[in-house]
C-alpha positions, 0 to 999 in steps of 0.5 A, a space after each residue: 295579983 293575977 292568981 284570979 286569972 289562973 281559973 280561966 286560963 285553965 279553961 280546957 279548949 274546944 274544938 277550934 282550939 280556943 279558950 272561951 270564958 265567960 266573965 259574970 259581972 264585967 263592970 269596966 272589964 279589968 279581968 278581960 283587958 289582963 287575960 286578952 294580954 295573957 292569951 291573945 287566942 282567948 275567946 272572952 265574953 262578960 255579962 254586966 247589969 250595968 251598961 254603964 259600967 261597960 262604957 267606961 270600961 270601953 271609955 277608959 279602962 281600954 276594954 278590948 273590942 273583941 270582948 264580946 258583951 252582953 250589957 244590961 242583962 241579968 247574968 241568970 238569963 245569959 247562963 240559961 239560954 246559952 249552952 256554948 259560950 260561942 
């Protein structure tokens, strides 16, 4: 059930030592609730269309706070203007 996490826990590390993923459409956040369990360290960003979506996963998926989100926007737009994924 978690072989789809294998991908961002293999995420090499970057000069701080962390892992920084970026999760390309969020929805409620269940990728980013179960790799936050697995590596606590895990610096985690997601991009979703729908708003929406990221308040119920805040609501009531427990989506962790310290996911970084960018909601409302076009994942296209984020991947062109970020070089890093700090």
């Amino acid at each position: 059930a978690t072989a789809y996490l294998a991908p961002a826990l293999a995420a090499p590390r970057s000069e701080d030592g962390r892992q920084h993923v970026l999760i390309v459409g969020l929805a409620a956040g269940t990728m980013a609730r179960q790799l936050s369990l697995l590596e606590a360290d895990i610096a985690l960003r997601g991009v979703e269309l729908d708003a929406a979506l990221v308040d119920l996963g805040r609501r009531w998926f427990d989506l962790p706070a310290t996911v970084e989100v960018d909601a409302g926007v076009d994942a296209r737009m984020v991947s062109r203007s970020t070089c890093r994924l700090t």
